[in-house]
N, C-alpha and C positions, 0 to 999 in steps of 0.2 A: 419541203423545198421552199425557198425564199426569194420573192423576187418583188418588184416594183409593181405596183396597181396599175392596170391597163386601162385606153381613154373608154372602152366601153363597159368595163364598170364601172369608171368613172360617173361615163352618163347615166346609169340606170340609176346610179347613188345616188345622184343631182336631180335628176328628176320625181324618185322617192322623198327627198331630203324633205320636204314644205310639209309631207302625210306624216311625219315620224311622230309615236303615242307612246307615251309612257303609260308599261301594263300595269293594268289596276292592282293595287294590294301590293304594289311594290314602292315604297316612302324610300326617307332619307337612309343610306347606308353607311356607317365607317367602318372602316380596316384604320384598326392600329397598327405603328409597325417603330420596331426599335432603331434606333440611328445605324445602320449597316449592313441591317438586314436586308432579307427577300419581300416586297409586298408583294401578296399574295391576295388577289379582286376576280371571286367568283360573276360570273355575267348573270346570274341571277335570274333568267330567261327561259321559259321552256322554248326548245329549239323546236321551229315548225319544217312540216313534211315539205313545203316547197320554201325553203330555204336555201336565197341565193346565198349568200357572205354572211361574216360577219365582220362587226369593226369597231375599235376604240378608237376613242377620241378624251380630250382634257380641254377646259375650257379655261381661255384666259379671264385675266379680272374684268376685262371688258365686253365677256360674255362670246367672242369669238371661238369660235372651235378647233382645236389640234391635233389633224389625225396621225396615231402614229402607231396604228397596226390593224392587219386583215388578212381574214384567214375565208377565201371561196368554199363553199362546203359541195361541189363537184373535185374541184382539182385535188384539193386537201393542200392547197398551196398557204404559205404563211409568209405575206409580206408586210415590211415594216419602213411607214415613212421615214424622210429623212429628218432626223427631229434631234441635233447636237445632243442636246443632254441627256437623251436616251438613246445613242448611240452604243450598240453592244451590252445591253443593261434590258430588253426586254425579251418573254419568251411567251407566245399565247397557244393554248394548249387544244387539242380536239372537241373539249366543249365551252372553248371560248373564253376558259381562266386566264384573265392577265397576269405576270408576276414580273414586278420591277428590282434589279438585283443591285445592292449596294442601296439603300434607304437613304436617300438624302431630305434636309429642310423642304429646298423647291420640290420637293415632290409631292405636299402640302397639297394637292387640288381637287376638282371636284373630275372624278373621270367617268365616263358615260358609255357603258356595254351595247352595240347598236345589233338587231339581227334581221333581217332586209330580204323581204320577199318580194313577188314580182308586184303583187300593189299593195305592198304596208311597208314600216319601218318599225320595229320596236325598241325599246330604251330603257334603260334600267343605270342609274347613276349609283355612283360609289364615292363617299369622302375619302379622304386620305389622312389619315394624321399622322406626324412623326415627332418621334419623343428621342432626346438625348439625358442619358442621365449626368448629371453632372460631376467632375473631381469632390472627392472629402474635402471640404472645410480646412482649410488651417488657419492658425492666427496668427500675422505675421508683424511688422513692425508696433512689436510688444515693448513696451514702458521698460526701462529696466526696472524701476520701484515706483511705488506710487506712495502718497501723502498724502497723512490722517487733514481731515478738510479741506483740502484743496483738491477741486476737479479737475481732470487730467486724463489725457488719450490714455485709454488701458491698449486699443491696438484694434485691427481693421483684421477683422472676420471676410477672406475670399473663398468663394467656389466656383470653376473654368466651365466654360463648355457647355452648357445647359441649354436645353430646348422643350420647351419653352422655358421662360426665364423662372426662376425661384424666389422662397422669401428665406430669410436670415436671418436667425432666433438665438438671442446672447441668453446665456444659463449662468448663475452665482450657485455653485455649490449643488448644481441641479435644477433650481427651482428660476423661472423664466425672470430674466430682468425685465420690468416694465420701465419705459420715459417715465422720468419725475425729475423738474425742474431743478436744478442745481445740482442734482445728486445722480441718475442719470440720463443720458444723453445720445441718442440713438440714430447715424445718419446713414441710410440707403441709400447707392448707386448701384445701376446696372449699365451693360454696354454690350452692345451686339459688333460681334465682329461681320465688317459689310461682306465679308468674303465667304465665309462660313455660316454667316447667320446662327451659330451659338452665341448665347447670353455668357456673360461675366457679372456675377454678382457680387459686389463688398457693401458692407456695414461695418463703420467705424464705431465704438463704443468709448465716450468721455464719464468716465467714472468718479463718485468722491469718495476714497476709502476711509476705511475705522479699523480701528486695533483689531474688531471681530471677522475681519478678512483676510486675519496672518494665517499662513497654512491653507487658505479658500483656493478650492481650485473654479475653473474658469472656463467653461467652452460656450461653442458657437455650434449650430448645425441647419443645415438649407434644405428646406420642402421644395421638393418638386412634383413633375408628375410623369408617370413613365406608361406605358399600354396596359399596364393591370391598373393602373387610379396612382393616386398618393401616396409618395416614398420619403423618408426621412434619411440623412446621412448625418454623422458625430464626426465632431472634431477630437482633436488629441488636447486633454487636462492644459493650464496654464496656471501655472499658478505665481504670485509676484511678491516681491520685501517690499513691507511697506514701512513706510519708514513714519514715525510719531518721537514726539521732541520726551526729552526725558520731564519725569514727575515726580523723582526721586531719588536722592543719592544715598550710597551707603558707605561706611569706611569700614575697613576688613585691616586686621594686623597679622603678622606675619612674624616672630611664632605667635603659638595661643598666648593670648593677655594671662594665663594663668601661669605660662613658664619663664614669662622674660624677666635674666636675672644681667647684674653687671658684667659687663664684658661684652653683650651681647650686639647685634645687628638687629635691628626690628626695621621692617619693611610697612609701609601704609600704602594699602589701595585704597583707594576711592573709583565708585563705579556708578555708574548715570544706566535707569531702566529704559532710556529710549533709544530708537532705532538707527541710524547707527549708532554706538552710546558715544558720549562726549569724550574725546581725546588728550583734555586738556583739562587740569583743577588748579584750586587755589589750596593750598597746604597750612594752614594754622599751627603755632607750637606753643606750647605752654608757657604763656608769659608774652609773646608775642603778638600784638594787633595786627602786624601785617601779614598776609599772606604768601605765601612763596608758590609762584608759578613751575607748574611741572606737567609733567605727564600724569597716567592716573596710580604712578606706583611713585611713593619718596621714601626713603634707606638713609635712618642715624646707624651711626656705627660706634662700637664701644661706648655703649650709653654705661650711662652712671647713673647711680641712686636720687638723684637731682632731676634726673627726667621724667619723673613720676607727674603725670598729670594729666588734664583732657588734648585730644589730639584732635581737630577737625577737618573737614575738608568741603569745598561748597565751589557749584558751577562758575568758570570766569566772570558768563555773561547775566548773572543772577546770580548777586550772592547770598541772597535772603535763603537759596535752597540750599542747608547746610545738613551737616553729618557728624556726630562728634564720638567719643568714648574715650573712657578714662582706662589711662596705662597705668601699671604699679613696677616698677624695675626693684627686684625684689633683692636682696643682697644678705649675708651673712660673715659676721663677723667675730673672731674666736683670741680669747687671750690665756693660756696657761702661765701659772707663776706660780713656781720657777717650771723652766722648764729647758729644755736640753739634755748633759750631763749632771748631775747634781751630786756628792760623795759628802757622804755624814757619817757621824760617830756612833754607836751604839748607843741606842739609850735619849738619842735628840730626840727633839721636838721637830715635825716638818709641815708648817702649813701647806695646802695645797688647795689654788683656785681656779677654775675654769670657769673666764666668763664671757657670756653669747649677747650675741648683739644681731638681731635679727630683725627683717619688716613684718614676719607674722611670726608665732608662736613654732621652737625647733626644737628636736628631740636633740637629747644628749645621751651620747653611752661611753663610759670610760670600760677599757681595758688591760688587761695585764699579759702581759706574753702571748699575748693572740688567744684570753681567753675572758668573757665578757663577765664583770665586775657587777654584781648585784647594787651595788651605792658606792658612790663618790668615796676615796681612799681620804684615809684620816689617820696623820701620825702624832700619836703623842709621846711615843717612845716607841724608839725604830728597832727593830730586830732584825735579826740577820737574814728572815725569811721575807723581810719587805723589800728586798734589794729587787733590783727588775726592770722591765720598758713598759712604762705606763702611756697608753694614751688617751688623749679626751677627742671624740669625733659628736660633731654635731652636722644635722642634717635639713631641709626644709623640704620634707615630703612630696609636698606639691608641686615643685619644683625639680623639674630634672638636674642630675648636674649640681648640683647647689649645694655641697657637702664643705665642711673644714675641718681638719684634725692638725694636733699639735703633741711632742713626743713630752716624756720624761724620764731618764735612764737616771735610775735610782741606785746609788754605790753605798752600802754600809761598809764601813771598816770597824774594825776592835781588833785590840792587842789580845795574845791569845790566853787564853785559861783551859788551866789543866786542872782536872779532876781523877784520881788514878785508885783502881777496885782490884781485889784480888779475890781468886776462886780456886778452893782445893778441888781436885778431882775426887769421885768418890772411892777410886782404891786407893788415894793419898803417896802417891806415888809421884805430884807430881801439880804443879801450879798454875794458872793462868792468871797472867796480870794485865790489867786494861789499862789505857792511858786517853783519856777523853778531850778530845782539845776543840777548842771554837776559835774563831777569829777571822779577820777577811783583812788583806787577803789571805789565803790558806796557809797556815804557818805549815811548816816542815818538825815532822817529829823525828825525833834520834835518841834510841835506845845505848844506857850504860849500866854495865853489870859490875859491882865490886863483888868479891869473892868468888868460891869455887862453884862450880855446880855444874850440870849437863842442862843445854838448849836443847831442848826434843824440837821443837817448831821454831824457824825463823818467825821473824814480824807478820803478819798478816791486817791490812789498814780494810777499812770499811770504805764505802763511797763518800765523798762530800757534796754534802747536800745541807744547803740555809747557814753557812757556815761551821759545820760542822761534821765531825769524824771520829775516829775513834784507831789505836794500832793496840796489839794484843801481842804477847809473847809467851809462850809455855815455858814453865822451866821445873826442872828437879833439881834442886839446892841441895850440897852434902853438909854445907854448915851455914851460920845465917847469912845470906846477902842483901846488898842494899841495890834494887832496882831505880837506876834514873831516868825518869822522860823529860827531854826538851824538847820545847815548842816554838819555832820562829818564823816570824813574816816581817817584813819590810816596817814594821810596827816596834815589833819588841823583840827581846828574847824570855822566854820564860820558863824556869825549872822545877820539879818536883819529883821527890821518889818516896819509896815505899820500901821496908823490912823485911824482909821473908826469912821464917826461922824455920831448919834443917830439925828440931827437936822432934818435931809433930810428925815426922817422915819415919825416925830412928822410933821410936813408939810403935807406931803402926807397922813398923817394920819387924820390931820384936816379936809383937805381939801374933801377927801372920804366922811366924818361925816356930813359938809355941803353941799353936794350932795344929800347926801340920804334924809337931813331934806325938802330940796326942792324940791326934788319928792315925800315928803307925804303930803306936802301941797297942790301942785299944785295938786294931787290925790283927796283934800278932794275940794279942793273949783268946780274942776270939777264936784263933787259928789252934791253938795250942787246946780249948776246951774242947774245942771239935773231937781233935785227935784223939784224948781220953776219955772221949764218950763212945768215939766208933770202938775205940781198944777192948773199952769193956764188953761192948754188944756182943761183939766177936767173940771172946773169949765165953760168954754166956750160950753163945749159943752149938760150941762145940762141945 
């Protein structure tokens, strides 16, 4: 039950109030308690057998006292002054445990446990401390880049809300930044907000970066202290561009310096190692003092064999910082003679020269009908088998693309020539006669027969090949004839024949006939011995 203090406890209080003794062996006490929490303030007292009340109190900074709760130990009553800001926030227990609910700053006091009999007062004080732990760290209006020797806000490390206030510790890569004049620069602020009485803590850090802080990350983190001791909270990484002037230019071509031939497009970069790199070059060209303003890419197009030479390139605002490399525009150049169609005679003469004109050393391969030519063709007397498509191809290895070839379609002509062989078969019954003809173009042969005799075989021609052929006729002659071959091409016409005598036939033909007569006789007269050998057996033996 809870009710207000009556005047005559009042008066027995007041009139104890002057005897009140702190029991021996009871010193300074704290209750820690976290921002929100319950403080919870044992009375620390052995309760005495004539014990009227008991009663807290808190003491202002001026040492005044403020009571704001009592609990009689007859009624078992529990009243609680009127005291604003532990209105609905106190609860004191049957052996006199205060607990204050919701932790606030002003609850920071020194509170004093009283237990009051009819002639003592006794007292047992308790500190109060209250601890808020504060928001993480963040690092917030951060540099967008920072620059190589010059110092400059890297950014303001805040943590909210703190009770009691914190310190704020900048970290490079981990390891703690110390102040160092010029390089860095370390500025604390704290601020209590008057309404909440938490701390806001920032530290601004003025840094001078180096090339060896590209990729560094960067935090901040705030010691405070909470009811177990000493806490540490981390920020989140930062890391920043740092920007340093360039120290270096390079020029880069485009294709490889190994492949550029005429015809070609060659691209020049030029490129600055600093941060952001340079945007802008000066362009050198071979022969040229002046530079040409551009971007860090400049494009000749259809270069020529004339553009061989160094290429540079160097910063607008320093031109001493230069870049240079030498081009080669490599080119190939082919002359056959003759070449195209070409038509000769049998029997000519035909120089033939391919000649290279190259920037470095080029192979040559001639070939003939798409088939690869062991050395350079050489006519000193043409035949009909050198007719053909010759070509000369040369190449520059190293170079992609960089090939020339040039044809020669080689025409031999000759008027035709006949050569004509004859061959008995060997039962003699009967002839083959050959008619050999050369010439280009391909003459036409045309068989004539004088005299009698039987064709066993029409013509039959061979293939032509290298100018040449060959038609063939069988024939059985009854008496001599005279076999003619012509031969003609757009050239000439040309004739020749051959004899064939019927004598050699009629011979061999007798002679067959007198063979056969004498194997039918020799046939009968063996037939006839037989018979008068069996005649006689027989008869001998009857």
């Amino acid at each position: 039950m809870e009710s207000k203090a009556g005047p005559s406890c009042r008066l027995v209080f007041c009139l104890l109030i002057s005897a009140a003794v702190l029991r021996p062996g009871l010193g300074w006490y704290t209750v820690n308690s976290a921002y929100g929490d319950t403080i919870i303030m044992p009375c620390r007292l052995d309760v005495p057998q004539n014990l009227m009340f008991g009663k807290w109190k808190y003491e202002k900074p001026d040492g005044s006292p403020v009571f704001i709760a009592f609990r009689s130990s007859t009624k078992k009553s529990v009243q609680y002054d009127d005291v604003p800001e532990y209105k609905d926030r106190l609860s004191l227990s049957e052996n006199y445990t205060l607990s204050i609910s919701n932790a606030r700053i002003s609850d920071e006091k020194r509170f004093v446990c009283m237990l009051v009999t009819e002639d003592n007062v006794f007292e047992a004080p308790t500190i109060v401390k209250v601890f808020k732990q504060p928001s993480k760290p963040e690092i917030v209006s951060k540099a967008p880049f920072l620059e190589t020797e010059q110092l400059k806000k890297l950014g303001d490390c805040i943590s909210k809300d703190s009770y009691p206030d914190g310190n704020i510790t900048w970290y490079r890569s981990g390891k703690v930044l110390q102040p160092l004049e010029g390089v860095v620069v370390l500025i604390f602020k704290k601020q209590m907000d008057p309404v909440t009485q938490l701390y806001t803590m920032t530290s601004s850090l003025e840094y001078k970066a180096t090339k060896t802080d590209i990729q560094m990350p960067f935090t901040c983190s705030v010691m405070y202290y909470g009811p177990s001791g000493q806490k540490t909270l981390q920020s989140e990484q930062a890391i920043f561009d740092i920007y340093y002037p360039t120290e270096q230019v390079t020029i880069q071509v485009l294709p490889s310096k190994n492949a550029i031939k005429e015809g070609d497009n060659i691209t020049l970069t030029c490129l600055g190692n600093g941060n952001p790199p340079p945007e802008e070059f000066l362009f050198y060209l071979p022969g040229q003092p002046e530079g040409i303003r551009s971007s860090n890419t400049y494009t000749l197009t259809d270069v020529k064999r004339n553009a061989t030479g160094d290429y540079k390139c160097s910063l607008i605002d320093k031109k001493s910082m230069i870049a240079s490399t030498a081009i080669t525009v490599h080119y190939l150049d082919l002359s056959l003679n003759p070449s195209g169609e070409v038509t000769k005679q049998i029997g000519d003469a035909l120089p033939v020269s391919c000649t290279i004109s190259a920037s470095r050393n080029a192979t040559v391969v001639w070939m003939k009908d798409n088939i690869r030519l062991r050395s350079r063709p050489s006519f000193s007397s043409l035949h009909y088998q050198d007719a053909g498509n010759y070509v000369c191809e040369t190449a520059l290895q190293e170079v992609e693309g960089l090939k020339k070839r040039e044809s020669l379609t080689l025409i031999v002509e000759g008027k035709p020539q006949i050569k004509m062989t004859k061959k008995t078969d060997p039962s003699g019954l009967s002839k083959t006669i050959i008619c050999h003809v050369e010439g280009f173009p391909k003459p036409a042969i045309q068989w004539t027969i004088t005299g009698s005799g039987s064709v066993i075989n029409q013509t039959e021609e061979s293939p032509y090949i290298n100018g040449r052929y060959y038609s063939k006729i069988i024939i059985s002659p009854e008496e001599n004839v005279t076999l003619t071959c012509t031969a003609e091409n757009q050239l000439e016409r040309t004739v020749n024949s051959l004899n064939v005598s019927a004598n050699e036939n009629r011979e061999k033909v007798n002679d067959q006939a007198k063979l056969i007569v004498g194997i039918v006789v020799g046939l009968l007269l063996a037939a006839l011995v037989a018979g008068v050998v069996y005649w006689l057996y027989m008869k001998k033996s009857k």
